[in-house]
C-alpha positions as CSV (number, residue, x, y, z in Angstrom):
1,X,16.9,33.5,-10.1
2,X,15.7,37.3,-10.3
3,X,17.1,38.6,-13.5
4,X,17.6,42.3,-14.3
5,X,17.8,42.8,-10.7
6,X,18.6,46.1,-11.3
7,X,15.0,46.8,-12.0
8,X,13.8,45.7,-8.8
9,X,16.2,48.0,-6.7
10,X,15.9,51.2,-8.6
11,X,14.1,54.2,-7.0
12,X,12.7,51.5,-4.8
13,X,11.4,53.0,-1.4
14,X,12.7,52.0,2.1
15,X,10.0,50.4,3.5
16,X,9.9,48.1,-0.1
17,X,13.7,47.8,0.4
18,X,12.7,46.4,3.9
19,X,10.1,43.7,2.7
20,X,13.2,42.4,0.1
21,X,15.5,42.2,2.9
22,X,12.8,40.2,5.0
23,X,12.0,38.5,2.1
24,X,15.7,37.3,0.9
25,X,16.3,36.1,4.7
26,X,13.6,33.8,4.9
27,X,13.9,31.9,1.9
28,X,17.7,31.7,3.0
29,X,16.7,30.5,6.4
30,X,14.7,27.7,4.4
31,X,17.8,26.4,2.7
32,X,16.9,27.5,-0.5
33,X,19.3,29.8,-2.8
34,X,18.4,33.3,-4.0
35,X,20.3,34.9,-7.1
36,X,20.2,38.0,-8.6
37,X,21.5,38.6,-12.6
38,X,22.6,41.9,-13.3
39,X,25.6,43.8,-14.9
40,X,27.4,45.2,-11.7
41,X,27.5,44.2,-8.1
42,X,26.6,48.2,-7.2
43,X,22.8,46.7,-8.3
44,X,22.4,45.7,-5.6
45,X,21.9,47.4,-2.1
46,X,24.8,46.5,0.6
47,X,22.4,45.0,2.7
48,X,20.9,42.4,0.2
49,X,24.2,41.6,-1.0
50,X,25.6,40.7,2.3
51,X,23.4,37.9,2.6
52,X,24.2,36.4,-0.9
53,X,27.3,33.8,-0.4
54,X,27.8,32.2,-4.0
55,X,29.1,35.0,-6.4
56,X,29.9,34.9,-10.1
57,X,31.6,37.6,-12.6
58,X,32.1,38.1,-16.1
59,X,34.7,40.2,-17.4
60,X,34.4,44.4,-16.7
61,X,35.5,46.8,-19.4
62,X,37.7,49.7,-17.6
63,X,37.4,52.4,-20.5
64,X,36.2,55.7,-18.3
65,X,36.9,56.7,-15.2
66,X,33.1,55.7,-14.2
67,X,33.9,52.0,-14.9
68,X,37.7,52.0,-13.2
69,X,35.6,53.5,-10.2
70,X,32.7,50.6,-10.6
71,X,35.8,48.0,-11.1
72,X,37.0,48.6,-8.0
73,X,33.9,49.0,-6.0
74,X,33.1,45.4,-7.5
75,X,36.2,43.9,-6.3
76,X,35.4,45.2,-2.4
77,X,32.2,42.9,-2.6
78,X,34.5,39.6,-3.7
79,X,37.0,37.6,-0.8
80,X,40.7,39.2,-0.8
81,X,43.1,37.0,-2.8
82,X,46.5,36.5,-3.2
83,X,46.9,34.8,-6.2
84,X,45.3,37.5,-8.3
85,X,45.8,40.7,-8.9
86,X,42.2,41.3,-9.5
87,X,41.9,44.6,-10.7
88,X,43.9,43.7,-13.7
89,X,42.3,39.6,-14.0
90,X,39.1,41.4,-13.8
91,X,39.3,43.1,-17.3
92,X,41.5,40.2,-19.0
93,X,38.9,37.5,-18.5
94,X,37.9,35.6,-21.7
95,X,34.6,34.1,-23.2
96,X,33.7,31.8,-20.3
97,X,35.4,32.9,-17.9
98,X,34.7,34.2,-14.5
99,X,35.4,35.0,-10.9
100,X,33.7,33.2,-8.3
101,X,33.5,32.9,-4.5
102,X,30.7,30.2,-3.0
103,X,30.3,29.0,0.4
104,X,32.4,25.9,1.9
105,X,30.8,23.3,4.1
106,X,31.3,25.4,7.0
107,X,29.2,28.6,5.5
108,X,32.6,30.1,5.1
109,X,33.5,31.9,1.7
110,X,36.3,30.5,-0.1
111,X,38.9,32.4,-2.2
112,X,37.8,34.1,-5.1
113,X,39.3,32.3,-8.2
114,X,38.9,32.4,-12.0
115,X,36.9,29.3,-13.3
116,X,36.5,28.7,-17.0
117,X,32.5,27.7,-17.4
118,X,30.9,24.9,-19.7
119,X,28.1,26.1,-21.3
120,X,25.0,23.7,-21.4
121,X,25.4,21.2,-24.6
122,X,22.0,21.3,-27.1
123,X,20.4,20.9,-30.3
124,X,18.7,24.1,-32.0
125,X,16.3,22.2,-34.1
126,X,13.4,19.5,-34.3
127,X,14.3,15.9,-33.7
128,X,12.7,13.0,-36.2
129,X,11.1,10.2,-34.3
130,X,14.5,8.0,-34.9
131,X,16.8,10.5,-33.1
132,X,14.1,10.9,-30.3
133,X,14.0,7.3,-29.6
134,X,17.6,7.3,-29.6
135,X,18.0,9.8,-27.2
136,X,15.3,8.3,-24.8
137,X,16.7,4.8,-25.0
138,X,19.8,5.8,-23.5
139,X,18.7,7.6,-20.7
140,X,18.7,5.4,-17.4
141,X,15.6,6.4,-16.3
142,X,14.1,4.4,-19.8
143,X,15.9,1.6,-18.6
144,X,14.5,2.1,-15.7
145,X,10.6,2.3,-16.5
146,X,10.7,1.0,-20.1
147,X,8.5,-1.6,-18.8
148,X,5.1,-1.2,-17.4
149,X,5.0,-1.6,-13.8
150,X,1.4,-1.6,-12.3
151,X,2.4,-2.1,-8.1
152,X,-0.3,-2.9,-5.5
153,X,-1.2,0.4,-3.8
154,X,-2.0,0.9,-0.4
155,X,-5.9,1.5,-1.7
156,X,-5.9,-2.3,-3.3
157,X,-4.0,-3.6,-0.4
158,X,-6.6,-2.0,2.4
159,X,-9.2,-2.5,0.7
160,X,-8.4,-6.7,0.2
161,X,-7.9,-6.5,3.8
162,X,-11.3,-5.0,4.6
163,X,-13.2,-7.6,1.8
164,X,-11.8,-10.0,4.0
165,X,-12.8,-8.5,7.4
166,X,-16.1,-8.6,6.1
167,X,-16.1,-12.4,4.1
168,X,-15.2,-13.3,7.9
169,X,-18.1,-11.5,10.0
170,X,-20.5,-12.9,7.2
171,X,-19.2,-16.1,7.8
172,X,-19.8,-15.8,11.7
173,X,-23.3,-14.6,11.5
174,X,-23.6,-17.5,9.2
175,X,-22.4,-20.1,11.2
176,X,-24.3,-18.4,14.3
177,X,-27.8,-18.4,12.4
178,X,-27.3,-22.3,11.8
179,X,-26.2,-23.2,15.1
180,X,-29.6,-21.9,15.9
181,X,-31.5,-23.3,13.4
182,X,-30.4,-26.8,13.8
183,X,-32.2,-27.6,16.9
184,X,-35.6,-26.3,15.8
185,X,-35.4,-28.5,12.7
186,X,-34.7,-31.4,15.2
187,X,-37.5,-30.4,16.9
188,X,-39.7,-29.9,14.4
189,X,-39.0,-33.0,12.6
190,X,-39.0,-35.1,16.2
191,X,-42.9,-33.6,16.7
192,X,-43.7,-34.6,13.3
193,X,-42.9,-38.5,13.5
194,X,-44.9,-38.4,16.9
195,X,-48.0,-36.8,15.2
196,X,-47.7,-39.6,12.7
197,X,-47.3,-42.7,14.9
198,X,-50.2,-41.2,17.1
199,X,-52.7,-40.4,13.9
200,X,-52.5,-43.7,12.7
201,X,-55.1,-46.5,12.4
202,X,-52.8,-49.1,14.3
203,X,-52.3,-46.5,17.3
204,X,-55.5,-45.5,17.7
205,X,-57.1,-49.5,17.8
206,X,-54.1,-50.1,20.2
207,X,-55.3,-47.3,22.5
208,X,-58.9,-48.2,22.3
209,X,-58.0,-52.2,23.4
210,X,-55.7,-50.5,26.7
211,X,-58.6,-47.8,27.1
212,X,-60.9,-50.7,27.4
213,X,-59.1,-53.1,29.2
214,X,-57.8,-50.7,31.6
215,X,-61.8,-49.9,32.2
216,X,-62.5,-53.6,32.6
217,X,-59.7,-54.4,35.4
218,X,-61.1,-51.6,37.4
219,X,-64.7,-52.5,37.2
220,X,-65.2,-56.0,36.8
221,X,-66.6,-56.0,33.5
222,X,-64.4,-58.9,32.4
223,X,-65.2,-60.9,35.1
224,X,-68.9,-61.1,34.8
225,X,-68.4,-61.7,31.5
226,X,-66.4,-64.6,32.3
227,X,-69.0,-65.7,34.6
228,X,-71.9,-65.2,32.8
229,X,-70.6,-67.1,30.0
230,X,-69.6,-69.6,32.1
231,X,-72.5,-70.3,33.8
């Protein structure tokens, strides 16, 4: 909404003229609406007003010559009707009142009729605390939200996801260091029980007796014995 448009137009140069033009065609082209407040259609250039669909009115005194003159050049810029005689509706309208033309569905402008305008309902003064509550209470959105709502987010909901990624390659390397482990402490512990039977007394007078005996078979030594104890 450009209010006082008026302003914006006046004694403005044609190359600034151009820019607005530009300007007023790309928003459009964007979808979004462009209006411009100000007393009398004549405010604004031909080429700028072309390109503005939705139009609304208020009454326009006819006293002078000037403002029959600006009446009727404000009636070439609205849709032809035959319902009105617009010349005359155009100075008869009331306090909320107005002419309007807007674009259908198809980007077509419909027929300009008069259309009686609700002003926007509200309280000129502070509200107490009670009255504020009141008012919020009944609004759907409070029913809506009144109670906390604290949603998982996509941050809480990637980042469990990850936690667990990593809880599972910990695991892995876990179970892969103790796979490996396992068979040196077998080995370990095997080699340890062998050291012990080996290093004690019992083993070592057992080898000693086979030592000995095995020397004996080979070189006769028990046999002279024998005989020399014999004889």
């Amino acid at each position: 909404f450009l209010d006082e448009a008026h302003l914006l137009f006046k004694d403005a140069p044609k190359a600034f003229m151009d820019q607005i033009d530009q300007v007023i065609r790309l928003i459009r082209s964007k979808g979004v609406g462009v209006f411009f407040c100000t007393q009398l259609t004549q405010d604004v250039p031909g080429n700028v007003l072309a390109q503005l669909g939705n139009r609304v009115h208020h009454v326009i005194r006819a006293f002078t010559p000037n403002d029959v003159k600006a009446l009727k050049e404000t009636i070439k810029t609205f849709p032809k009707s035959e319902f009105y005689d617009m010349e005359q509706q155009f100075t008869q309208l009331g306090t909320g009142q107005a002419f309007i033309t807007v674009l259908n569905e198809k980007g077509i402008p419909t027929e300009t009729v008069v259309t009686h305008l609700a002003p926007p309902a509200s309280f000129m003064g502070p509200l107490d605390s009670k009255e504020y509550q009141a008012h919020l209470e009944q609004s759907d959105m409070y029913q809506k939200y009144k109670e906390p709502v604290d949603p998982r987010s996509a941050f809480e909901i990637l980042g469990e996801r990850m936690q667990k990624v990593k809880e599972e390659q910990e695991k892995a390397v876990e179970e892969k260091q103790a796979s490996k482990a396992a068979p040196r402490a077998s080995t370990r512990k095997e080699k340890s029980t062998f050291e012990e039977v080996m290093s004690s007394p019992v083993t070592k007078q057992v080898g000693k007796e086979l030592v000995r005996g095995v020397f004996g078979m080979l070189f006769g030594t028990t046999s002279r014995r024998r005989s020399k104890g014999l004889f």
